[in-house]
C-alpha positions as CSV (number, residue, x, y, z in Angstrom):
1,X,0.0,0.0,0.0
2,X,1.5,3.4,-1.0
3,X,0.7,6.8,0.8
4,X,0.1,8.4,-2.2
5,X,-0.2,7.1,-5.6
6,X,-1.6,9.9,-8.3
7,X,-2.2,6.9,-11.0
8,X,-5.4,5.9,-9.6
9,X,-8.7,7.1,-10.7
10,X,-11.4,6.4,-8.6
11,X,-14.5,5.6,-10.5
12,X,-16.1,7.7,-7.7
13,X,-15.7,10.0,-4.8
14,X,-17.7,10.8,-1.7
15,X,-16.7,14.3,0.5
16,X,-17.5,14.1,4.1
17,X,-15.8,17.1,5.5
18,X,-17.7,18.1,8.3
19,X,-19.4,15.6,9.2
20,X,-19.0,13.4,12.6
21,X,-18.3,9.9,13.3
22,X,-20.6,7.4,12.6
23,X,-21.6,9.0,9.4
24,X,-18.1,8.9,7.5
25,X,-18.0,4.9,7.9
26,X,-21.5,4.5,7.3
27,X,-21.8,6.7,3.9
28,X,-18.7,4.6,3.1
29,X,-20.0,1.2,3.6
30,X,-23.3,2.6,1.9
31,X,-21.3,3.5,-1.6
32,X,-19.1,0.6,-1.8
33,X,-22.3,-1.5,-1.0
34,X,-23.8,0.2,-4.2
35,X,-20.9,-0.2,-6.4
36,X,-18.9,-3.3,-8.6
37,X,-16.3,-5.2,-8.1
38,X,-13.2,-3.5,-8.8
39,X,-14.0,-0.2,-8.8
40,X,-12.7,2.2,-6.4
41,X,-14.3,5.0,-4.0
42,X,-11.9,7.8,-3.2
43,X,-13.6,8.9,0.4
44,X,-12.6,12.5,1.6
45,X,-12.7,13.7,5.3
46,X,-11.7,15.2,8.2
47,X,-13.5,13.6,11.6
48,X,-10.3,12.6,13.0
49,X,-12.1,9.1,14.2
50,X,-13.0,9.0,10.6
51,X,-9.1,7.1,10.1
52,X,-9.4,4.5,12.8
53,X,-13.1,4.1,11.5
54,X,-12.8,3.2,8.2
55,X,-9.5,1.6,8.2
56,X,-11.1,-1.0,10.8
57,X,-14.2,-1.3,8.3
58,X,-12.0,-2.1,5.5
59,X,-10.5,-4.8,7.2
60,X,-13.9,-6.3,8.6
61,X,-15.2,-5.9,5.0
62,X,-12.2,-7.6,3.2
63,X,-12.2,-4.5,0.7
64,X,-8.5,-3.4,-0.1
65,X,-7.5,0.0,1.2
66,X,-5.0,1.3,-1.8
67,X,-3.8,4.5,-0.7
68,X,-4.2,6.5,2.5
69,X,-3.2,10.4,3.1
70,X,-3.2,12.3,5.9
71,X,-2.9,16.4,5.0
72,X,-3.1,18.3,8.0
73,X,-6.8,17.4,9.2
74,X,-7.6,16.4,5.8
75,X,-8.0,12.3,5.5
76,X,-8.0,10.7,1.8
77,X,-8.8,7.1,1.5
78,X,-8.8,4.9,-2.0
79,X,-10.5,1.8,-1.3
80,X,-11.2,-1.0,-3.7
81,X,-14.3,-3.3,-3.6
82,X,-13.2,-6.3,-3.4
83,X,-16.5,-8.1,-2.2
């Protein structure tokens, strides 16, 4: 997994700045949920429980976290269905 790789294109992308845990997981499970195999969801936000969140629901979920970046407060996930 690499912090930051620019050659991925997500097929789509979901903003949650400002809003507070639960709802960054949840919105996340709900997209991947709602898309194919393969694709990938870049997920933006900033909830600092937001990193621990969805990193732990990746794992539960068997998806495959590609990239992760931390800017400042700023988190940027790329996650690939898998399932």
């Amino acid at each position: 997994m690499s912090q930051e790789d620019s050659s991925i294109k997500p097929d789509k992308t979901i903003d949650m700045q400002g809003l507070l845990c639960p709802e960054p997981v949840f919105r996340t499970r709900q997209t991947i949920k709602e898309m194919n195999i393969d694709e990938i969801l870049e997920v933006f936000a900033d909830d600092p429980v937001a990193e621990e969140d969805i990193k732990s629901w990746i794992k539960k979920s068997e998806n495959e976290l590609l990239s992760f970046n931390k800017d400042d407060k700023l988190l940027k996930f790329l996650i690939r269905k898998v399932k």
